[in-house]
C-alpha positions as CSV (number, residue, x, y, z in Angstrom):
1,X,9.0,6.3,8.2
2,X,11.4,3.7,9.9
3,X,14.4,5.4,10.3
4,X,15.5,7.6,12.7
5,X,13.9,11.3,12.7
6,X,12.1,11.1,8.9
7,X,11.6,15.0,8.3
8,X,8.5,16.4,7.4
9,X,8.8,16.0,3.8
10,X,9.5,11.8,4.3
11,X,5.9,11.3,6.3
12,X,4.3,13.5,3.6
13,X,6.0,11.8,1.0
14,X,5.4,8.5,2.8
15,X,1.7,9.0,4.0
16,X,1.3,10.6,-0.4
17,X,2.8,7.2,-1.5
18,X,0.3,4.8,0.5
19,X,-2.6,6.8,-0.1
20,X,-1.3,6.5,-3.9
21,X,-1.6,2.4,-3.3
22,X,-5.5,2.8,-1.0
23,X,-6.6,4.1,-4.4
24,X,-4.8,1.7,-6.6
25,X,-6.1,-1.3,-4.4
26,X,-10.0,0.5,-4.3
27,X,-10.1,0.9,-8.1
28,X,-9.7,-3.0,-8.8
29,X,-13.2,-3.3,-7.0
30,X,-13.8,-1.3,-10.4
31,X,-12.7,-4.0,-12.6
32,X,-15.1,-7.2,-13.5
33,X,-14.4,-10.2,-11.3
34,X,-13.8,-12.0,-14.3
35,X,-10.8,-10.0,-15.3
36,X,-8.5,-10.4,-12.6
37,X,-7.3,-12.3,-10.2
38,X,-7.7,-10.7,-6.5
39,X,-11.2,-11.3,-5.1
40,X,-13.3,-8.4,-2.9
41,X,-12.8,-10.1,0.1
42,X,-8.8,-9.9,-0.6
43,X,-9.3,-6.3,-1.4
44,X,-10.6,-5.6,1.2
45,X,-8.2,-7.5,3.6
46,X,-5.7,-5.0,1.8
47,X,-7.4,-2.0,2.6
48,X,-7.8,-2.9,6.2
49,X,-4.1,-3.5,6.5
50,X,-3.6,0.3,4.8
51,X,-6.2,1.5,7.7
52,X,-8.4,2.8,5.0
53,X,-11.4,-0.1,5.9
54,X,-14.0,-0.3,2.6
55,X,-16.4,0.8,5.0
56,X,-15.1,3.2,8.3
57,X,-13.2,5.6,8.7
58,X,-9.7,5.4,8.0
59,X,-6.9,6.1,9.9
60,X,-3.3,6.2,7.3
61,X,-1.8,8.9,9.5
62,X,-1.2,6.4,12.0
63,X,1.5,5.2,9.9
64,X,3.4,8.2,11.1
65,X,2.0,8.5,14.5
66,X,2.6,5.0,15.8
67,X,5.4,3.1,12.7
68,X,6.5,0.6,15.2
69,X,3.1,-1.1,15.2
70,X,1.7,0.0,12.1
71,X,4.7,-0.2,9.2
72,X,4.5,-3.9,9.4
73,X,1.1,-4.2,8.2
74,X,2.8,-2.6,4.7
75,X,4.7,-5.8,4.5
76,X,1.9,-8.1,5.3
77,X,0.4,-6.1,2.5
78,X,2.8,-7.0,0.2
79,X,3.1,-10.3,1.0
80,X,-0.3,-10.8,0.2
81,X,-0.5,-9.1,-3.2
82,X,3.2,-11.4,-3.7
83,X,1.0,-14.4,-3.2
84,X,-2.0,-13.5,-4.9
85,X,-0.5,-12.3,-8.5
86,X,2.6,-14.0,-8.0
87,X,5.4,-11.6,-7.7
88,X,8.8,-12.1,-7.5
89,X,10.5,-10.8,-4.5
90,X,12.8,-8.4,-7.4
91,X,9.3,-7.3,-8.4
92,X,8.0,-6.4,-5.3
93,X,11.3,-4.5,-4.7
94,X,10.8,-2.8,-7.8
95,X,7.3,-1.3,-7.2
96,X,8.7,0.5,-4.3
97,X,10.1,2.9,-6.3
98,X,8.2,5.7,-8.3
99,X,10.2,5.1,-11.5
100,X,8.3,7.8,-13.3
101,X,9.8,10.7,-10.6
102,X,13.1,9.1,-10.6
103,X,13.6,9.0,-14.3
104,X,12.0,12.5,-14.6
105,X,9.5,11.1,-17.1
């Protein structure tokens, strides 16, 4: 959603990925405390950077309606989840990519 004039089909895709990581980042709420490493408060730190608050109403279309201000909150994001599980920057660049579609799998 950075570059210039995404089409249609990049927000959707776009707005379909994040949406894919606000459910990813809820379910570990799912998971005892005891089993892993990122806390509730971080959690929910995440989801507020997504614009999908734990409690409110969230607002992930404003990724597409306002990017300049909005897009850098994915890297922030990242950054923490980097610092938390401790990532390499090669993995973070990895998870980017949907390896299942690319591969066809």
């Amino acid at each position: 959603m950075s570059g210039t004039n995404p089409t249609e089909t990049q927000i959707g895709g776009a707005l379909h990925a994040i949406c894919e990581g606000i459910g990813f980042i809820q379910g570990l709420k799912t998971i005892n405390q005891s089993y892993r490493k990122i806390t509730d408060a971080q959690i929910d730190e995440i989801l507020v950077l997504f614009n999908a608050p734990a409690t409110g109403t969230a607002t992930v279309y404003t990724f597409a309606t306002d990017p300049e201000t909005e897009l850098p909150k994915l890297q922030q994001a990242m950054d923490k989840l980097k610092a938390i599980y401790g990532f390499s920057t090669q993995e973070i660049e990895d998870f980017k990519s949907n390896w299942i579609s690319s591969q066809g799998r």
